[in-house]
Each structure stands twice: as structure tokens, then as C-alpha cells.
N, C-alpha and C positions, 0 to 999 in steps of 0.2 A: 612603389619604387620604380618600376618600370616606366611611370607617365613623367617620374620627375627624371630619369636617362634619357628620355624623347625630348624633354624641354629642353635640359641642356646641352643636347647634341642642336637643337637648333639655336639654342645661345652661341655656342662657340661656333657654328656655321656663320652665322650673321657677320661674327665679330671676326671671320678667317678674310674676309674683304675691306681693302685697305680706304675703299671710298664709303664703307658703312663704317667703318672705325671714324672717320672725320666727320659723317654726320650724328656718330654718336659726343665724340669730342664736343661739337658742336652743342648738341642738346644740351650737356651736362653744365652747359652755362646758360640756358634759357629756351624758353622754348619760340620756333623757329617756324614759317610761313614755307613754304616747299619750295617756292624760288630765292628765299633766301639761303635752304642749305643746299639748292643750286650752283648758286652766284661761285663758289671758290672751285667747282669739283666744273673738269673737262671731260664732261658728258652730258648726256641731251638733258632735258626736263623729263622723256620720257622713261630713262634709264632710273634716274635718279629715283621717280615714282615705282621704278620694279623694285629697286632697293631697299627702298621704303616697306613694299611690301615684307620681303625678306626681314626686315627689322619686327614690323608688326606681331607677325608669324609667330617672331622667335619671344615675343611678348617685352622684348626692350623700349619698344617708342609705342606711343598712342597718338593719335589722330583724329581730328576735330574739323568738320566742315564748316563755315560759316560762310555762306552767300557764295561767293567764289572761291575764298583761300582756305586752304587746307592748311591747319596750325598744327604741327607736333610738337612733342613733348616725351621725357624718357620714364620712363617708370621703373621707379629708384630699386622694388620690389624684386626683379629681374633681375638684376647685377647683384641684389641682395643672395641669391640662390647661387648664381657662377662664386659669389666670393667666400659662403658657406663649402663650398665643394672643396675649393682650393683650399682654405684652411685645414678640413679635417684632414687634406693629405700632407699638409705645412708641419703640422701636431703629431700623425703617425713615422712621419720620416724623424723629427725632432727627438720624438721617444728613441726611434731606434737608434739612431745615432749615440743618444745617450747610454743606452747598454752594451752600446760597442764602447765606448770608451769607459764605460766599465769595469767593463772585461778586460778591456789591454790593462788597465790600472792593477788589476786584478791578478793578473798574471803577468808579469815582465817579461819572464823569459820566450812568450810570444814573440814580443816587440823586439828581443835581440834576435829571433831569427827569420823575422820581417825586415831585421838592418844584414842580414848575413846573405842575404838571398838578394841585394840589389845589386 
């Protein structure tokens, strides 16, 4: 449990920067040569490479050398894990919600003194 709270604290790190959000955006339409998910973001190639790392890191994009270009790509498996997380808490709030209204069903004269008190 612990290693999988260290992954996604550096999931959502990655993803709390708004020029790793557009090279993620980016990926998830193909995968991309390092000056091409350059080309739109106003910072150097060398920033863009620390970012990258930071992506790496966080196990969002993978990274492929050939000759001179370096090709990334996202790995689906990663976002797979940030979106399992969000869900279970999607589902526990859902539940509760439902036995709250429940309850109010359940008992009216609640809800007349939740109108008496506004």
C-alpha cells in the first residue's frame, strides 16, 4: 500500500504542472519525438527534457532512444492507477450520500427543522 501512495503522490505531482499536463494531452494522441512536444510549450528544450524526467519518474510516459531522437509515449497503465483511486473515492462518497438521503426520507421531521432553521 505504501509504494502504491508513493506512485501516486508522484502521479499527481507530475500532473500539478501545467506544461506536463500538455505534454501529457499531447501523448495521449500519439507518441511524440522531444522537439516536437517542444514546439508549442515557451521553454527551452532543456526544461522541457527536466519535465520529461518528472513524467518518467512518475511512470506516466516512457522514453525510447533511437540514434538521435528520443521518442515518448504514455503508458495507459499509470493513469490506469490515478483513475482506480479517484473512483473508489467516486463510490464511497456516492454510498454516502445515498444513506443520507435515506435518512432524510426516513425521517421528515428532520427536514422540517433543517427548513426551520434557515
Amino acid at each position: 500500500m505504501l509504494q502504491q501512495n508513493e506512485q501516486l503522490d508522484l502521479l499527481y505531482g507530475a500532473l500539478a504542472d501545467g506544461g506536463r499536463r500538455m505534454m501529457v494531452d499531447r501523448l495521449s494522441r500519439g507518441s511524440a519525438s522531444v522537439s516536437e512536444l517542444a514546439q508549442p510549450l515557451a521553454m527551452s528544450l532543456s526544461a522541457v527534457v527536466q519535465h520529461l524526467r518528472i513524467l518518467e519518474a512518475s511512470g506516466l510516459v516512457r522514453s525510447e532512444k533511437v540514434g538521435r531522437v528520443r521518442t515518448c509515449r504514455i503508458d495507459p497503465e499509470a493513469m490506469s492507477a490515478a483513475e482506480h483511486w479517484i473512483n473508489e473515492r467516486r463510490q464511497l462518497w456516492g454510498r454516502r450520500f445515498d444513506r443520507l438521503g435515506d435518512y432524510l426520507v426516513a425521517e421528515p421531521d428532520t427536514i422540517d427543522e433543517i427548513k426551520k432553521g434557515e
